[in-house]
C-alpha positions in Angstrom: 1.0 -16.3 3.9 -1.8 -14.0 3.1 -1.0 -10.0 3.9 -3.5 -7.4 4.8 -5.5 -4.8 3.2 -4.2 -1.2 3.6 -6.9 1.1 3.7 -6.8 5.1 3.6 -9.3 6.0 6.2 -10.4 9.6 7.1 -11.0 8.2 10.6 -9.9 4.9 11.5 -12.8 2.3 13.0 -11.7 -0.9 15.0 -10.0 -3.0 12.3 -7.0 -5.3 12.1 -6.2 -4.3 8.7 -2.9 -2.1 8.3 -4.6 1.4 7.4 -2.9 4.9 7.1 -4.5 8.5 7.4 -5.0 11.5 5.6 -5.7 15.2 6.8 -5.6 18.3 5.7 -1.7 19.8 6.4 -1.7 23.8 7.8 -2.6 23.3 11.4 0.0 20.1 11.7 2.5 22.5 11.5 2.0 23.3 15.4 3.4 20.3 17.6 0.5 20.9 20.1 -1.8 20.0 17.3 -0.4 17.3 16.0 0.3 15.8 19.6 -3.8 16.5 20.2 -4.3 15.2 16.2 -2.4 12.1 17.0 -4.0 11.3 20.9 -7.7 11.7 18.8 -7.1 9.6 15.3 -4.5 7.1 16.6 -4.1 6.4 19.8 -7.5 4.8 20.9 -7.2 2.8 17.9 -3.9 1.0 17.4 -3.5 -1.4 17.5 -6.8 -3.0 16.9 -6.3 -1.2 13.8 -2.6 -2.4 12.5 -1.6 1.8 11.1 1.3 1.2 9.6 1.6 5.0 7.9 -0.3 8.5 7.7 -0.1 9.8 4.9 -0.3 13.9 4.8 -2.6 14.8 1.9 -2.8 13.7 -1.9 -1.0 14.5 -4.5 -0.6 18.0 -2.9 2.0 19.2 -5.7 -0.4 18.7 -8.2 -2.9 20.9 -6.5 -1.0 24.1 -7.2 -2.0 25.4 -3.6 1.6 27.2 -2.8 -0.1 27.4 0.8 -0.2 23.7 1.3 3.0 22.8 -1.3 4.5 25.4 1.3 3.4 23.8 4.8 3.8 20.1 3.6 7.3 19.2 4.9 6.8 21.2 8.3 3.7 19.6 8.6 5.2 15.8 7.7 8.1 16.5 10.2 6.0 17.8 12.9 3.5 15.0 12.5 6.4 12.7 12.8 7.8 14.1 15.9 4.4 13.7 17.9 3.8 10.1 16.5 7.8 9.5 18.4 6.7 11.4 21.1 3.5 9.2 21.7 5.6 6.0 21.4 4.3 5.4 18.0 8.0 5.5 16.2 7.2 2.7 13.9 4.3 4.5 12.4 5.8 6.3 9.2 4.4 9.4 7.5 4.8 10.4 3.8 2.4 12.1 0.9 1.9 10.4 -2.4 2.6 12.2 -5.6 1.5 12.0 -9.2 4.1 11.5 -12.1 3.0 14.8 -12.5 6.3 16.2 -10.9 8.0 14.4 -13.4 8.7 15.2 -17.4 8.4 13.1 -19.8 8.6 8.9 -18.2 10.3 8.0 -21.3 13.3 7.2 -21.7 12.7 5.8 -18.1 16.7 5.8 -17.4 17.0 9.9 -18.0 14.1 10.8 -16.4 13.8 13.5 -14.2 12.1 15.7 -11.5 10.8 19.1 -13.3 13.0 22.1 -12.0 10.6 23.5 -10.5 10.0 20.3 -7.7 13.2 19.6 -7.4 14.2 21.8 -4.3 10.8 20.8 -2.2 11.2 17.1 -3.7 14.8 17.1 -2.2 14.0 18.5 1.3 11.1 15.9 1.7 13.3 13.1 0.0 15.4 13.8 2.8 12.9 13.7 5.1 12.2 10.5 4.4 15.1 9.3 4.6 16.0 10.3 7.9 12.3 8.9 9.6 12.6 5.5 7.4 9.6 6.3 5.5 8.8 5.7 1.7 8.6 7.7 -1.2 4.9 7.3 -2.6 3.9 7.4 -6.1 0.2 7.2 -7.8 1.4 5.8 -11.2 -1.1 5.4 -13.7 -0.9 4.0 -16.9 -4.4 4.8 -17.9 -4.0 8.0 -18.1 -1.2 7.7 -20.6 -3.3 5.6 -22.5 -3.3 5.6 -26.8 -5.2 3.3 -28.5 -1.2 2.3 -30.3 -0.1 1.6 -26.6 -2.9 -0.5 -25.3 -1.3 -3.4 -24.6 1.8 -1.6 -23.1 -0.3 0.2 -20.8 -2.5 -3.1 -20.0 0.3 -5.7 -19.5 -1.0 -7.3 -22.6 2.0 -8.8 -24.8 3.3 -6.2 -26.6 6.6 -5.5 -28.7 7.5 -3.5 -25.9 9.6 0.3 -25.4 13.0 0.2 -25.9 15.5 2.6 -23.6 18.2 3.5 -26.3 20.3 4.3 -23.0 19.9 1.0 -21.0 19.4 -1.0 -23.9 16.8 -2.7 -22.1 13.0 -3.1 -23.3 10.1 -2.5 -21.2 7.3 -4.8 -21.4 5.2 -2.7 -19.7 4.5 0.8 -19.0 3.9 0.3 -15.3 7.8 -0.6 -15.0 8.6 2.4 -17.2 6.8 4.5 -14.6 8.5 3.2 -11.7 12.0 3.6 -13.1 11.2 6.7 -14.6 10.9 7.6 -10.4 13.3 5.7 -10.1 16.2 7.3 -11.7 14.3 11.1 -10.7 14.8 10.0 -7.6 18.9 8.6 -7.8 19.3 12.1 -9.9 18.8 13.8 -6.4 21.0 11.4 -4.4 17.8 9.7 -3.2 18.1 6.0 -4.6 18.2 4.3 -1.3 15.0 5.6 -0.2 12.3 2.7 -0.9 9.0 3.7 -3.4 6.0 2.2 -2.3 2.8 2.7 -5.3 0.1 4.7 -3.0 -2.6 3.9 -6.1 -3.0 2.2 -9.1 -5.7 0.6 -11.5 -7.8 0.6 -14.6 -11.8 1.4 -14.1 -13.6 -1.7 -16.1 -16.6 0.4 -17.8 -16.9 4.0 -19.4 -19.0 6.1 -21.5 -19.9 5.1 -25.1 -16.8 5.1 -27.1 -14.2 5.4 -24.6 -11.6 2.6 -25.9 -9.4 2.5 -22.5 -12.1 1.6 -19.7 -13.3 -1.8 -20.5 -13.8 -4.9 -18.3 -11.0 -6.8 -20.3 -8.6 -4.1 -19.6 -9.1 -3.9 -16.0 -9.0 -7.1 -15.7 -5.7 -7.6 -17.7 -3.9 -4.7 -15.9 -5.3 -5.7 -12.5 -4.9 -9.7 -12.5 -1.0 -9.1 -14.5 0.1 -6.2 -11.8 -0.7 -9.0 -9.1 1.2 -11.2 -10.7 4.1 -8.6 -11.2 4.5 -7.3 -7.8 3.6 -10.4 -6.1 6.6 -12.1 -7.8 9.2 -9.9 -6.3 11.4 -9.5 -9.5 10.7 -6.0 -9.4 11.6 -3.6 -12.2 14.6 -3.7 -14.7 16.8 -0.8 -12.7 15.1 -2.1 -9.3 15.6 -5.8 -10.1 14.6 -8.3 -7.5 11.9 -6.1 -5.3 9.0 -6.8 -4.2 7.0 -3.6 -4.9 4.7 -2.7 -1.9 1.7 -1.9 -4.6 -2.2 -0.8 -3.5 -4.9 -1.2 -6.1 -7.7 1.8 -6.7 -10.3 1.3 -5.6 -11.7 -1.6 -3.4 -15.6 -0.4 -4.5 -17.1 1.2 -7.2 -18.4 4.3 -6.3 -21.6 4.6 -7.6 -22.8 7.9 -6.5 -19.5 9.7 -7.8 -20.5 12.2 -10.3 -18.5 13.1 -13.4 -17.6 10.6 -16.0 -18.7 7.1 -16.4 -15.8 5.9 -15.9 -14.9 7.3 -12.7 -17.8 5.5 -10.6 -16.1 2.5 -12.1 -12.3 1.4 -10.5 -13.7 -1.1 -7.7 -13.1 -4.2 -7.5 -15.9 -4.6 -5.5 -20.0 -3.4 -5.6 -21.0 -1.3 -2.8 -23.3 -4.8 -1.7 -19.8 -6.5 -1.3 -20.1 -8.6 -4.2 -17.5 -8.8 -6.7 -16.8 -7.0 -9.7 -14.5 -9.1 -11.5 -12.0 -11.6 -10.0 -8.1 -11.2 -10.4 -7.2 -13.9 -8.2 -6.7 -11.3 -5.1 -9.6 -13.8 -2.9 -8.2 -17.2 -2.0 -12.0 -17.9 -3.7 -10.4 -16.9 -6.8 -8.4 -19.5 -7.1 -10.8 -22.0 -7.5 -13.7 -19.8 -9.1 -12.1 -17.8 -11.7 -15.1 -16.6 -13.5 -15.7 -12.9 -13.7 -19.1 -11.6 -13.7 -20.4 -9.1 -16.5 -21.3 -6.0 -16.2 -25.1 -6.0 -15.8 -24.9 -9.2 -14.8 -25.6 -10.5 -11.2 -22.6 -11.6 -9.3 -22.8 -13.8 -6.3 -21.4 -12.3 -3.1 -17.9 -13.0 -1.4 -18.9 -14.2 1.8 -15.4 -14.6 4.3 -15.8 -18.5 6.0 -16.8 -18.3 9.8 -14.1 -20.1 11.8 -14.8 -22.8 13.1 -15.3 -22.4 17.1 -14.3 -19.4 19.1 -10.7 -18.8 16.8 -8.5 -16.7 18.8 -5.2 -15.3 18.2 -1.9 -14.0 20.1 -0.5 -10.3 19.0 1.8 -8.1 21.0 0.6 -5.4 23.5 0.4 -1.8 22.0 2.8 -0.7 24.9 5.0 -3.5 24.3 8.4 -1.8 23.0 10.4 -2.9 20.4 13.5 -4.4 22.8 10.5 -6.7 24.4 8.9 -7.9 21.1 12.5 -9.0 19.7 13.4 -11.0 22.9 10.0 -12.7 22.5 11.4 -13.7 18.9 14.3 -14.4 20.0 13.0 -16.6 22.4 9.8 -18.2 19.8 12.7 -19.0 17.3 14.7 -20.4 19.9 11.8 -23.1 20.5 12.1 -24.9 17.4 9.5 -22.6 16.3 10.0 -22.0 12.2 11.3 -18.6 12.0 11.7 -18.7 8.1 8.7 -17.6 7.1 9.7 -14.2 8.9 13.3 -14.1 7.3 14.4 -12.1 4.3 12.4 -13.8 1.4 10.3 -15.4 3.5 6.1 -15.4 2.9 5.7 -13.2 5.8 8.9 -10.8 5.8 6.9 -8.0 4.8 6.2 -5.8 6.5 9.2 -5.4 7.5 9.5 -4.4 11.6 9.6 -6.1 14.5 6.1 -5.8 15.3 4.9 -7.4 12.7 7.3 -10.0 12.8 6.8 -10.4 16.3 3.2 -11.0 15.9 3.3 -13.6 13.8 6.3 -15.8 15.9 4.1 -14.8 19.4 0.7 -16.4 17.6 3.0 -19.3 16.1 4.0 -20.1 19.7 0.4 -19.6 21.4 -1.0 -22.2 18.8 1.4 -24.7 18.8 1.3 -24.8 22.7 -2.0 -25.8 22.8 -3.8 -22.0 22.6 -3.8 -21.3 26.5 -3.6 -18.1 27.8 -0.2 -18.6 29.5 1.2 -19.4 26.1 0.6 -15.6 25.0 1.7 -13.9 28.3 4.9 -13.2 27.0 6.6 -11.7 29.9 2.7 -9.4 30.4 3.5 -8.7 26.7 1.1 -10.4 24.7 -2.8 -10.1 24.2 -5.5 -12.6 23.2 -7.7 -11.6 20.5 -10.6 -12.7 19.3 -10.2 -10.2 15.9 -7.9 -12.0 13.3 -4.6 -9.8 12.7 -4.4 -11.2 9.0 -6.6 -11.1 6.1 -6.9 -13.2 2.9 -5.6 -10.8 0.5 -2.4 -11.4 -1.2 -2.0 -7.4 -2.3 -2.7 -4.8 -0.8 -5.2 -2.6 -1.2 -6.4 1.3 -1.6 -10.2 2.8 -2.0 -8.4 6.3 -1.9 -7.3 8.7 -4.6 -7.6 12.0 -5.8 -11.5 13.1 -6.7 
C-alpha cells in the first residue's frame, strides 16, 4: 500500500499528506500561547492536512543557544499539553538532533551521549516517553564521508566495519549511525523509546573536485536506503524494524546560496520534474532511467482518476473509542483487516486513526461508494482529496540551512 509524504511545513496549506511543524521555542513555554499557537497552525487544518507530529525546532543542541537548549523541554511539554487539551492527543511532538550530541559513532555498541547532553537528553528522553513520541535523529553519512569510506557511507559493497564488541560487521555506515543512537540512547535507560530518522540524503552534484556529491552517489545511497528501510529488517542491535526514515530534500533548491552542493539534495527540480529516479514513484518502476544533470528530464505528471474519485476518512471530532468500534465493526464484515495488522502493508502508521481510515474507505467502496456507506454512526466524511499518496518513503524538504 503506498504511504504518504511527510512534509515539514512552516505553515500548513490544505493537504492530505501527513506533515509536522516547526517554530521557534521561547514563547511556547506559556500554555496560553501554545493553546493560541495550536487554534492558529492546527486546528483549521487537520485533518485535511493528516499532522501526524510538530516538531519544536532543529537540531537546537547544535546551535549552542543556551536560551533555546534551556526552554526546549518546557516548551515540548507545554506544546504537548495544549495539543491534549484541543483534542489533538494523537498528534506527537519532538525535536530532531544531529549526531552531533554524540562522540565518536564507532564502535556503534559503546557509543555514547557526550556528558555534557546527557542530563537535557535524559529529561526530554523521558519526555518522550511519557507522551508516546519518537526520538528524532538527522543522521548523515555524508558528512562523515572519506574518499577510503565511500562505499560504506554510499551503501556501495564494501568490506564493511567490524564492532570488536558485538562481533558483528556493518555493511553500512547508515546502520552504524543508528545503533550508535541506539545504544546512547539504552545507556540512559531509554531503549524502548522508538527513533524515527527526521533527515537523511546525499546532494547529487558539487563544486569542481568535491569527490562525495555526485549523481552516482546519491543515487546509490538514496535508491539502497529505500530498499533498507522499506524492508523492515532494521539494524543489527534493532533487528526486524521498519525504520520510519524521511529523505532531504524533495527539491533542489536552487536559489540557496553557499556551496554547490547545498542547492543540490532534491529529488526533484523546482518545475516538478525529476532529478534522478530511486524507485520512490510507482513511475519508477517501469521507467528507471535517471536523467543527467544538464540534461532535460520529462516531468512526473500524477494520473487524473478516472471520474469524480471519492474517498471515506473519519471526522476530525470523531474520538478514538468511535473510530475503533467502526473497525471493529468494518473487520467484522468480512472486510480484510490484514493489511492493517502488525506486518501488514498498511500498519504504519500506527494509531487508530489511521487505521480506521483505511477499514472506513474499504467499507464505503466495497458497498457500492454511497454516502450512507461512510456515515459511520455521523462519524465519517466524503472526500473528494485522496488521503494517500504514491510514495513508498516518506519524505522531508526540511533541514538545517
Amino acid at each position: 500500500m503506498p504511504t504518504q509524504i511527510f512534509s515539514v511545513l512552516s505553515r500548513i496549506p490544505a493537504s492530505p499528506s501527513p506533515s509536522a511543524l516547526s517554530m521557534a521555542t521561547s514563547p511556547l513555554t506559556q500554555l496560553a500561547f501554545a493553546r493560541q499557537w495550536v487554534a492558529v497552525n492546527v486546528a483549521p487544518f487537520y485533518p485535511q492536512t493528516n499532522i501526524i507530529r510538530v516538531l519544536m525546532g532543529n537540531e537546537i543542541f547544535h546551535s549552542g543557544d543556551k536560551q533555546l537548549i534551556v526552554n526546549l523541554i518546557p516548551a515540548m511539554r507545554t506544546l504537548h499539553n495544549a495539543l491534549v487539551l484541543a483534542g489533538f492527543r494523537h498528534i506527537q511532538v519532538s525535536t530532531p538532533q544531529s549526531l552531533g550530541i554524540i562522540g565518536p559513532f564507532e564502535p556503534p555498541s559503546v557509543a555514547r551521549f557526550k556528558p555534557g547532553y546527557q542530563k537535557v537528553l535524559r529529561q526530554m528522553l523521558q519526555f518522550l516517553r511519557e507522551s508516546k513520541s519518537p526520538f528524532m535523529v538527522n543522521p548523515y553519512p555524508y558528512f562523515a564521508y572519506s574518499p577510503s569510506q565511500e562505499n560504506y557511507a554510499a551503501f556501495k559493497p564494501n568490506r564493511g566495519y567490524y564492532d570488536r564488541y558485538t562481533r558483528i560487521t556493518y555493511t553500512n555506515m547508515f546502520d552504524a549511525m543508528m545503533d550508535a543512537i541506539y545504544s546512547s540512547m539504552k545507556a540512559l535507560g531509554f531503549a524502548d523509546v522508538p527513533i524515527v530518522v527526521a533527515e537523511t540524503g546525499w546532494p547529487s552534484l558539487g563544486d569542481a573536485g568535491e569527490p562525495a556529491p555526485t549523481l552516482a552517489n546519491a543515487i546509490s545511497y538514496n535508491q539502497n536506503l529505500l530498499a533498507h528501510v522499506m524492508s523492515g529488517k532494521g539494524t543489527p542491535l534493532m533487528p526486524n524494524r521498519r525504520i520510519e526514515t524521511y529523505i532531504f530534500a524533495l527539491f533542489q533548491e536552487n536559489s540557496k546560496p553557499g556551496p554547490l552542493a547545498e542547492r543540490n539534495w532534491g529529488l526533484f527540480n523546482p518545475d516538478f520534474s525529476p532529478v534522478y529516479h530511486i524507485g520512490l514513484l510507482h513511475s519508477d518502476q517501469s521507467n528507471p532511467r535517471a536523467p543527467r544533470h544538464g540534461g532535460r528530464a520529462r516531468p512526473v505528471i500524477p494520473r487524473k482518476p478516472r471520474g469524480n474519485v471519492q474517498w471515506c476518512v473519519p471526522k476530525a471530532g470523531a474520538s478514538d473509542q468511535a473510530l475503533q468500534a467502526n473497525i471493529d465493526y468494518v473487520c467484522s464484515k468480512g472486510i480484510d483487516c490484514r493489511p492493517i495488522q502488525a506486518g501488514g502493508p498498511c500498519f504504519d502508521p500506527d494509531n487508530i486513526r489511521s487505521h480506521a481510515s483505511y477499514v472506513m474507505n474499504s467499507f464505503y467502496r466495497v458497498n457500492g461508494a454511497h454516502p450512507f456507506n461512510c456515515d459511520f454512526a455521523d462519524t465519517g466524511l466524503i472526500t473528494t482529496i485522496n488521503p494517500s499518496k504514491h510514495f513508498p518513503i516518506n519524505n522531508t524538504n526540511f533541514r538545517k540551512t
